[in-house]
N, C-alpha and C positions, 0 to 999 in steps of 0.2 A: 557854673556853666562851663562845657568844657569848649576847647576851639572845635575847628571844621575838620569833619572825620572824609578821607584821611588830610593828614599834614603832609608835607612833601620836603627833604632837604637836597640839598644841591653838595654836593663832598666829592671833590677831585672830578669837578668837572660832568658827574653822574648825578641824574635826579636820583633820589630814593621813597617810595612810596611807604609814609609811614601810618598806617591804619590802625586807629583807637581800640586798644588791650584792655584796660581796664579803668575806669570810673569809683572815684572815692569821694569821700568828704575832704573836698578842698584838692585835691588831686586828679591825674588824668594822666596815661602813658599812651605810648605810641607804639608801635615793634614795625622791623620791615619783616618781609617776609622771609629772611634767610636768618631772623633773630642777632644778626650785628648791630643793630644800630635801635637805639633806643630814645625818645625822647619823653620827656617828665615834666612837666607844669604842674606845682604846688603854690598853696599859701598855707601857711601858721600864722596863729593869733594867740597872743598872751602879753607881756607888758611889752612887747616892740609885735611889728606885723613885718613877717618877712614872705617876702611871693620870690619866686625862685623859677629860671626855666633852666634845663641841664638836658645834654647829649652823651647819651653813653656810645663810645665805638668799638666796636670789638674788630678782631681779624685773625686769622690764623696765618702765620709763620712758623718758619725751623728755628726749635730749641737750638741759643745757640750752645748748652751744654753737650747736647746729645743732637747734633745736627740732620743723623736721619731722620727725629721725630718733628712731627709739628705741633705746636700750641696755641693755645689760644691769649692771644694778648688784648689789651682794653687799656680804654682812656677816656676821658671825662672833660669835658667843659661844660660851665655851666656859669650865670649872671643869677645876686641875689640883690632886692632889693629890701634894705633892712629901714623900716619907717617907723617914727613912733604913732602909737595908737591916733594921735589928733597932730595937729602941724603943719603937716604936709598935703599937699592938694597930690591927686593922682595927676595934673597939669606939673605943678612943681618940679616932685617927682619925675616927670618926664621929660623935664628941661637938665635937671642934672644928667639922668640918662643921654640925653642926646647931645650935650657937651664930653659926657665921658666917649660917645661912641664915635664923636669927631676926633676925638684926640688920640683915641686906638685903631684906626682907622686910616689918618691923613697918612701921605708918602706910600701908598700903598701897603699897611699894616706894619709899618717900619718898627714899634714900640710893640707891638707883640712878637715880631721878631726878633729883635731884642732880646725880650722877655724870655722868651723861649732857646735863646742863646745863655740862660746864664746874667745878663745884665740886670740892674738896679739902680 
């Protein structure tokens, strides 16, 4: 079942409308329309079940080797969640979720800033 066609993200302040690309077995992407920004919802099954959502970002910038030109740069975030097969309730699961997401979150993302600083 994929989500609600389109998805919409919020990045710097700007909505971005992201309308359903493509439909797979156990997958679903997003694209906006200027093709930067990408969203992906999967699951895999085998001896663990991992569901996955990820943001691809793209932008163009000057190379800073060759500064007249510009390039295209990208980056990635994305949350997995790795269960085993039986054990965990999709409740469970969403309780550890929502304690990781207070703890990355409180002080106004202080710990992913951090993170993104170099820290550990």
């Amino acid at each position: 079942m994929s989500y609600t066609d389109p998805q919409s993200v919020t990045i710097s302040g700007s909505a971005i409308s992201l309308p359903r690309v493509s439909v797979g077995k156990d997958t679903s992407s997003y694209l906006s329309a200027d093709g930067l920004v990408r969203l992906t919802a999967a699951s895999t099954y085998g001896k663990r079940t991992r569901r996955s959502l990820r943001i691809d970002h793209s932008k163009i910038s000057a190379d800073p080797f060759i500064p007249a030109q510009n390039v295209k740069q990208s980056m990635s975030c994305y949350i997995v969640f790795d269960t085993p097969v039986v054990g965990y309730t999709a409740t469970e699961a969403l309780a550890v979720y929502a304690g990781f997401k207070g703890q990355f979150t409180a002080a106004s993302d202080a710990l992913i800033t951090k993170l993104l600083g170099g820290e550990s």
